[in-house]
N, CA, C and O of each residue as an XYZ file, in Angstrom:
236
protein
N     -55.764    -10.058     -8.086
C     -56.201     -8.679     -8.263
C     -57.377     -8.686     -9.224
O     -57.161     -9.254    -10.295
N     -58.704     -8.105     -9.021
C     -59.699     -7.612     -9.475
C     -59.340     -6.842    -10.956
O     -58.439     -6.005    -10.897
N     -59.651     -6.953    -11.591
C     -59.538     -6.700    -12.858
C     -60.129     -4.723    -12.600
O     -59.435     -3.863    -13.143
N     -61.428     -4.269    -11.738
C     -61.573     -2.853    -11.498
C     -60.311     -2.452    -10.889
O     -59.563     -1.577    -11.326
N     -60.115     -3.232     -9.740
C     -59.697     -2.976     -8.738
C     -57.764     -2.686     -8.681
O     -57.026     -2.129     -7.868
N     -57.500     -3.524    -10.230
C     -56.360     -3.059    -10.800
C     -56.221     -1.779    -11.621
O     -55.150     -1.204    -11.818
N     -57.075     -1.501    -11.949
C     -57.735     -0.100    -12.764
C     -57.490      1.084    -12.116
O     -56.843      2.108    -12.339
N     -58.461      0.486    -10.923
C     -58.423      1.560     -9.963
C     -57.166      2.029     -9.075
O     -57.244      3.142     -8.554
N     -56.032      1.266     -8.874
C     -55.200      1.189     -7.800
C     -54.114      2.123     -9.082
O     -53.462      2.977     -8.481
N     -53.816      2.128    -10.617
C     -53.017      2.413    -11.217
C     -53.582      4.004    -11.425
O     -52.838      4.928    -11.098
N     -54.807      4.255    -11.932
C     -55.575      5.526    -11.776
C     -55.160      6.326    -10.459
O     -54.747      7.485    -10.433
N     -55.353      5.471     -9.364
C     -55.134      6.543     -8.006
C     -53.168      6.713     -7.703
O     -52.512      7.512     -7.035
N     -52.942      6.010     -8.219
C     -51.149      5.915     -8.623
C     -50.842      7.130     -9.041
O     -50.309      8.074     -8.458
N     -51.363      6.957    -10.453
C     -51.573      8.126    -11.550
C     -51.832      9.247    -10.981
O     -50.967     10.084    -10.724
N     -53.139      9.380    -10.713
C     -53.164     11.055     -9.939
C     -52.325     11.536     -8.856
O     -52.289     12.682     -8.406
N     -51.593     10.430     -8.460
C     -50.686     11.325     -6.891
C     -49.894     11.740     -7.584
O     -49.539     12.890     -7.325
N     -49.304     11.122     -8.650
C     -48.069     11.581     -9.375
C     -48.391     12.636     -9.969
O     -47.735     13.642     -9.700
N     -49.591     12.738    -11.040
C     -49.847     14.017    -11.513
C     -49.986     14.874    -10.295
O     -49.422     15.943    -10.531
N     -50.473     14.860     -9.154
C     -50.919     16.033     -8.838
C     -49.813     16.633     -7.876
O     -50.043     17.735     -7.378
N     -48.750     16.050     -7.613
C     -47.156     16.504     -7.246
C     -46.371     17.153     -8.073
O     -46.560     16.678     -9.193
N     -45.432     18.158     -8.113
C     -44.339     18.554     -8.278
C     -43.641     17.968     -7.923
O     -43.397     17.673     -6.753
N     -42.957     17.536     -9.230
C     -41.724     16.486     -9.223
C     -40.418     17.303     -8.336
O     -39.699     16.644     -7.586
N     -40.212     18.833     -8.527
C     -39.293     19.139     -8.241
C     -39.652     19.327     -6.210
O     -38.906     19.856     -5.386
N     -40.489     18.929     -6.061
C     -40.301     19.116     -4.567
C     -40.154     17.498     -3.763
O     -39.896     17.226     -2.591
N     -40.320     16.985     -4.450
C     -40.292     15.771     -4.579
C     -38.441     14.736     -4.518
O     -37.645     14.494     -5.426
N     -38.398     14.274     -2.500
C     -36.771     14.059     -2.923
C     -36.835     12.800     -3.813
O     -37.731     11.959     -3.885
N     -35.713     12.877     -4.445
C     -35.629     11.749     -5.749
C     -35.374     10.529     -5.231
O     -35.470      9.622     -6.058
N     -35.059     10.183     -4.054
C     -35.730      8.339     -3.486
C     -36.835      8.267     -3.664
O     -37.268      7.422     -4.448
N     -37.764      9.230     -2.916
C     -39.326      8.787     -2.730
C     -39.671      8.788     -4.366
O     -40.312      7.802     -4.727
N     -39.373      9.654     -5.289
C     -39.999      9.688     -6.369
C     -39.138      8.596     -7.416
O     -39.500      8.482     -8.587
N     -38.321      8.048     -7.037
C     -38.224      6.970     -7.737
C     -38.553      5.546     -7.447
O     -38.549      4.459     -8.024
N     -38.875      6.121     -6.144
C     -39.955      4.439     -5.453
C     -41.237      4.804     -6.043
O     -41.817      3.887     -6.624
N     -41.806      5.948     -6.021
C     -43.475      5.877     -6.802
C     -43.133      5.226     -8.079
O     -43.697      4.196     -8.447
N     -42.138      5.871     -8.812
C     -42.010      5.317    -10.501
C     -41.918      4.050    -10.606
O     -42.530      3.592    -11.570
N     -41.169      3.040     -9.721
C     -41.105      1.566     -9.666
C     -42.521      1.292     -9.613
O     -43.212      0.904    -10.555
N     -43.038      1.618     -7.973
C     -44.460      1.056     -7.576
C     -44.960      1.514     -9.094
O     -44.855      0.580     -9.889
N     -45.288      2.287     -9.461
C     -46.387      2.977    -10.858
C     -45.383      1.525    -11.928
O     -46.182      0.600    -12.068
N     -44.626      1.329    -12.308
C     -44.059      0.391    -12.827
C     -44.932     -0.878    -13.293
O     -45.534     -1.273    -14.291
N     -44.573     -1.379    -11.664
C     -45.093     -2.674    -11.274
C     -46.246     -2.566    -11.150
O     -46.659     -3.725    -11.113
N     -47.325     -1.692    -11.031
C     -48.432     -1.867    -10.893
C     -49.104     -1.828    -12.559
O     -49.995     -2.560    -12.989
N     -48.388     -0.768    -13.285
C     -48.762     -1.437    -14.867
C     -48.442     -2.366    -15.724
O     -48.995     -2.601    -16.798
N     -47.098     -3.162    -15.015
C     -46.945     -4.514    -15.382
C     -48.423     -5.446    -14.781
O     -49.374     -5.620    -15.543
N     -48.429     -5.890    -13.590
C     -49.288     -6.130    -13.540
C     -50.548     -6.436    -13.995
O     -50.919     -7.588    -14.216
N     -51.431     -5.146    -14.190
C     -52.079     -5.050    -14.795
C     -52.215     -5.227    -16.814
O     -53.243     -5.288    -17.489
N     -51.302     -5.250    -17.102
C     -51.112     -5.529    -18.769
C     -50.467     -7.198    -18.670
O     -50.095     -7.586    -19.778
N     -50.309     -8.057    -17.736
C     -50.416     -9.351    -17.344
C     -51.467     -9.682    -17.280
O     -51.714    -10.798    -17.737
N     -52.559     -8.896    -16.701
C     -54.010     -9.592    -16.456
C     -54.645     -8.842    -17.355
O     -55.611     -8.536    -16.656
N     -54.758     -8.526    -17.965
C     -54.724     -7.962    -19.457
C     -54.792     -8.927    -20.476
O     -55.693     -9.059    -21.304
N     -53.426     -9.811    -20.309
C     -53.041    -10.741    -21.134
C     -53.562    -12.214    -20.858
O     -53.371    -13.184    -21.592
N     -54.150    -12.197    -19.844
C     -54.458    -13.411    -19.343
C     -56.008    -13.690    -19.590
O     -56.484    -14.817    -19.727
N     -56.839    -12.300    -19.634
C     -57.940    -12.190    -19.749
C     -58.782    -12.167    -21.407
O     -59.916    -12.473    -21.774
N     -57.451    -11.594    -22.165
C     -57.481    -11.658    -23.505
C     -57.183    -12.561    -24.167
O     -57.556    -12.680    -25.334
N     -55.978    -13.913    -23.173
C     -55.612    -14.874    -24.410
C     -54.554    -14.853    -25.072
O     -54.306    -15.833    -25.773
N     -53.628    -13.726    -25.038
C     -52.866    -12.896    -25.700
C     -51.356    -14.034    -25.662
O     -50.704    -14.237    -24.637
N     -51.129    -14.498    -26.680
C     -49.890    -15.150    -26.704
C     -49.026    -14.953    -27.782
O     -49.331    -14.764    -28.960
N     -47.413    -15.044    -27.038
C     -46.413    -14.550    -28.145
C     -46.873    -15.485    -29.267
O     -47.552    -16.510    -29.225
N     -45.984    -14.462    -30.848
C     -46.341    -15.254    -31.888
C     -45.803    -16.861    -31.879
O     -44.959    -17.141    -31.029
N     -46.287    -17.971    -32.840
C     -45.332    -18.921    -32.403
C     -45.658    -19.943    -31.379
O     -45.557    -21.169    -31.423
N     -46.126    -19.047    -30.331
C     -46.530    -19.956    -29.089
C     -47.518    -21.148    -29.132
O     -47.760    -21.787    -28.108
């Protein structure tokens, strides 16, 4: 994954969710977005970490 292109995919995540009403929203589908939105900011704060160097203390 593209370092924009992870940016971009969590941003367009982001706005579907903002721009829904949770309450119309049945609670499978909206707890599969919250995983996907999950995993896609894990992800991204992995390549985050990979790009920064970033290691536990110790390591």
């Amino acid at each position: 994954m593209e370092w924009g292109c992870g940016v971009r995919e969590l941003a367009t995540a982001i706005d579907l969710l903002s721009a829904e009403d949770p309450s119309d929203i049945p609670r499978g589908v909206l707890a599969e977005q919250l995983i996907e939105l999950h995993w896609q900011m894990a992800r991204l704060q992995a390549q985050i970490a990979r790009r920064t160097y970033v290691r536990a203390p110790g390591a």
